[in-house]
C-alpha positions in Angstrom: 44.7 -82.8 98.4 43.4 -79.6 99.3 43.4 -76.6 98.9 45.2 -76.1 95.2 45.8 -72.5 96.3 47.5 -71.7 99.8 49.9 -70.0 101.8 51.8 -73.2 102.4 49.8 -76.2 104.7 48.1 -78.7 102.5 45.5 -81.2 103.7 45.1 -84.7 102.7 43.2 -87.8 102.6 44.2 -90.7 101.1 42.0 -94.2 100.5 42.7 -97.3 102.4 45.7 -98.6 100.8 48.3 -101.7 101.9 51.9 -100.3 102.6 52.7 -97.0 102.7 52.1 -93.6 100.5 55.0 -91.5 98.9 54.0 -87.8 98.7 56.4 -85.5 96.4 56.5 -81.9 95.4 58.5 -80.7 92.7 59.3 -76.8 91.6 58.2 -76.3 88.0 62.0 -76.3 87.0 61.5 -79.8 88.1 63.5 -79.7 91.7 62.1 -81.7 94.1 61.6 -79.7 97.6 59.7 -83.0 99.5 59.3 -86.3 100.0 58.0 -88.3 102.6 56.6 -91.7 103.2 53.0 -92.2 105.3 51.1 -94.9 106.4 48.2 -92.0 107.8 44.9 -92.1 106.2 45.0 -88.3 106.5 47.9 -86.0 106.4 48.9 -82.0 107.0 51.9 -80.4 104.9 53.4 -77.6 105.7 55.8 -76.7 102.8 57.9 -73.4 103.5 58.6 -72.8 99.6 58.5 -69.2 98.8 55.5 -68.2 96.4 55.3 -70.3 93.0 54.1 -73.1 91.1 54.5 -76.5 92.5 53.4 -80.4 91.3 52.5 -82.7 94.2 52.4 -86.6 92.8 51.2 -89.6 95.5 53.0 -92.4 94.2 51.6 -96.2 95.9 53.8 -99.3 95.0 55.9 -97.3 92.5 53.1 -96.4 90.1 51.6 -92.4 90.4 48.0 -92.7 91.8 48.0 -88.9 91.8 49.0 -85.4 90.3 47.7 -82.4 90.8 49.6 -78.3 90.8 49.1 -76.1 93.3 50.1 -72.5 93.9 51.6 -70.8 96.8 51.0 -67.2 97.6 50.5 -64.8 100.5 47.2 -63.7 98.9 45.7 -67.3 99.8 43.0 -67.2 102.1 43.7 -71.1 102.5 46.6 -72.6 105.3 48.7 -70.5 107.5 51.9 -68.6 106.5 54.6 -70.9 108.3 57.2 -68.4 106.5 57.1 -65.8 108.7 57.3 -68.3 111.5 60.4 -70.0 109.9 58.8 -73.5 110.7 59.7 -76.8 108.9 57.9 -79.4 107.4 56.1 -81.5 110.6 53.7 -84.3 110.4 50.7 -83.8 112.8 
């Protein structure tokens, strides 16, 4: 899952797995602001959160395969600002 610090759009690539992938993002109060099920091998996310602190876990049969924070901010030099655009989340 890259990059760890962006303006929004995330980029990932997931192993060969049977069945499909959960993908959440919590706030750091614990909130979660996504969720979706995928079957893709790679995946874009676009996540129109204002700036802040955010945990993305990849969950596969019910058990976390994955965890990792990232940070959005309009300093990023990484994804496209989708804010100002007033875009939702859309698979690709």
């Amino acid at each position: 899952i890259n990059p760890s610090y962006t303006k929004g759009r995330l980029y990932m690539e997931f192993p060969d797995y049977e069945g499909y992938i959960k993908i959440e993002v919590h706030d750091m109060l614990g909130r979660k602001v996504f969720s979706e099920k995928t079957y893709q091998k790679f995946k874009h996310v676009y996540l129109n959160q204002p700036a802040g602190t955010y945990i993305i876990t990849v969950e596969h049969r019910r058990t976390m395969v994955f965890k990792k924070k990232i940070v959005i901010s309009e300093t990023s030099p990484f994804g496209a600002n989708f804010n100002k655009y007033s875009l939702k989340i859309n698979d690709i």
